[in-house]
N, C-alpha and C positions, 0 to 999 in steps of 0.2 A: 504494500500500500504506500501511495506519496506519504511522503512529510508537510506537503504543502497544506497551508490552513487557511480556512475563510472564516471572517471574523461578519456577523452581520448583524443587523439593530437599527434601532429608527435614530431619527436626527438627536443629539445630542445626549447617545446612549454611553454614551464612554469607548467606541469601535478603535479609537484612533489612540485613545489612552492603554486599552487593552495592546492592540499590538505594537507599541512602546515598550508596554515591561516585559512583553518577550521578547521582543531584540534586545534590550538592556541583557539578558541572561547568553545572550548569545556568543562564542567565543573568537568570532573572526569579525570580518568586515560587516557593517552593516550598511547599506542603501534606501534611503523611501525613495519610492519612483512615485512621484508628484504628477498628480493626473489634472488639476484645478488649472485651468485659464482665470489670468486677472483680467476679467472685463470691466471692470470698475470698480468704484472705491472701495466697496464695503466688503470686494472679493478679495482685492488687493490687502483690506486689512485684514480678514479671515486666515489667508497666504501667509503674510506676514506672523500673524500671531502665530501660525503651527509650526513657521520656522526659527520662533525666538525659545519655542516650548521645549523642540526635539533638543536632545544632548547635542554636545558640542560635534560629538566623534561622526555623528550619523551623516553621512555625504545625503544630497540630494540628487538625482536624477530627473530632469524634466521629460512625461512625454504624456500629451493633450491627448492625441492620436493614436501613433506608433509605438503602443503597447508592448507589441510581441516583438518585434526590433529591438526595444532597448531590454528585455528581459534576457533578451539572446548574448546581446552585445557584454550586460553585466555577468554573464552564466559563469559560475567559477564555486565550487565544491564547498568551501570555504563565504561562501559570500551570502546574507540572508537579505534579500528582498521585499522591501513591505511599501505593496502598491495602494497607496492611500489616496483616490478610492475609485469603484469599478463605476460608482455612482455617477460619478462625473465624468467621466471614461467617456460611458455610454452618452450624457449630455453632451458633449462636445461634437457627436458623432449625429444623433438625431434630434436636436434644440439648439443648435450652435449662435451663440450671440449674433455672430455677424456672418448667416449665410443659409442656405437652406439644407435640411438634412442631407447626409452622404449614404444613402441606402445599401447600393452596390459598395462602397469604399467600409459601411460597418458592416457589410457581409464578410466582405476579404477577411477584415484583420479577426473581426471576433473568431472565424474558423483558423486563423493561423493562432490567434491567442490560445483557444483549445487545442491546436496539432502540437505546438511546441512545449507545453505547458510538461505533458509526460517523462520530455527528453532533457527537461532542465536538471543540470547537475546541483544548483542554488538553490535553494528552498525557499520557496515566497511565500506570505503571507499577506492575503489579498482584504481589505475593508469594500464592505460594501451596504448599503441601505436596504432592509426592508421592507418595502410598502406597499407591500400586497393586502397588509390589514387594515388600512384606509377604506374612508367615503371611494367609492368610483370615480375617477376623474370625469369631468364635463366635456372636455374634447377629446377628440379623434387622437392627436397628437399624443395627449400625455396617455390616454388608454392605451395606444403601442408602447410609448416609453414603459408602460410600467408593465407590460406584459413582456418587454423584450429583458427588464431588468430582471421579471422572475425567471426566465428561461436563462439567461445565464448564469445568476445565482445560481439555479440548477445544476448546469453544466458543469460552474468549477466548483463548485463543491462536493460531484462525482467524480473530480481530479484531484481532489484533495484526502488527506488520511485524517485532518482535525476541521469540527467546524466548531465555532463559537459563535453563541445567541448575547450578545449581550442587552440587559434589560437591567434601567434604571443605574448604569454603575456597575451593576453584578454579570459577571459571567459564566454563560453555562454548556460546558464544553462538553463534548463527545465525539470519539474518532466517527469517523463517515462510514456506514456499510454499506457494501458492495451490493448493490439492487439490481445492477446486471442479469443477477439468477435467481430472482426473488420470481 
């Protein structure tokens, strides 16, 4: 089974606090690969605040897009991953501040995020939102968005060996079973 883990929970469940204190325990390099575009102020200060938060030692990686590129690029045995978050990933892909969705372009990468995801020798631990237990969204839009966020919450966390539910601050982990043969 991977090592890879998905951390998931609604807005301001502790997701990004939780996979903190496991890279803190981690014995080699650590990386967050930074998914948020600053499109304005209050993102640019959200940005900012999670990079005065993180420890000194944690390198940053940026990629909006090119997800599976830069997990490749980082891939090293030794090296833990923490892609903070899949939530914004996917917004940049289908809600994009400044442009119209990339349908064909989040087909590509999401299938290459899942092809490579198996063959990483780096163990990532991916954040992600949620929000499947909400009101139904009112448009068209956000009803794909949140169906396409549950289908791949789905997917990697069937790539994954830990998932973690965090609620309220508290987290509540258990490795991922194999449903393959269920």
């Amino acid at each position: 089974m991977s090592a890879h883990h998905l951390i998931v929970g609604g807005q301001r469940s502790g997701k990004s606090r939780q996979a903190e204190a496991l890279a803190l325990r981690w014995p080699g390099r650590v990386s967050v690969v930074a998914t948020a575009r600053a499109a304005d102020d209050e993102m640019r200060a959200r940005i900012e605040h999670h990079r005065a938060m993180r420890p000194a030692h944690f390198h940053t990686l940026e990629a909006p897009l090119a997800l599976s590129a830069a997990l490749q690029a980082a891939d090293d045995a030794q090296h833990l991953l923490v892609v903070d978050c899949l939530t914004l990933w996917l917004v940049n892909w289908l809600m994009p501040m400044d442009g119209e969705p990339d349908l064909a372009g989040w087909a590509a990468e999401r299938a290459a995020l899942l092809d490579v995801l198996p063959r990483l020798r780096a163990q990532v631990i991916f954040v992600s939102n949620e929000v499947g237990w909400g009101v139904s969204p009112m448009s068209r839009e956000a009803r794909h968005y949140v169906d396409e966020l549950g289908r791949l919450n789905q997917d990697i966390a069937r790539r994954c060996g830990q998932l973690t539910l965090m609620v309220a601050g508290q987290a509540w982990s258990r490795p991922v079973e194999d449903m393959t043969h269920a």
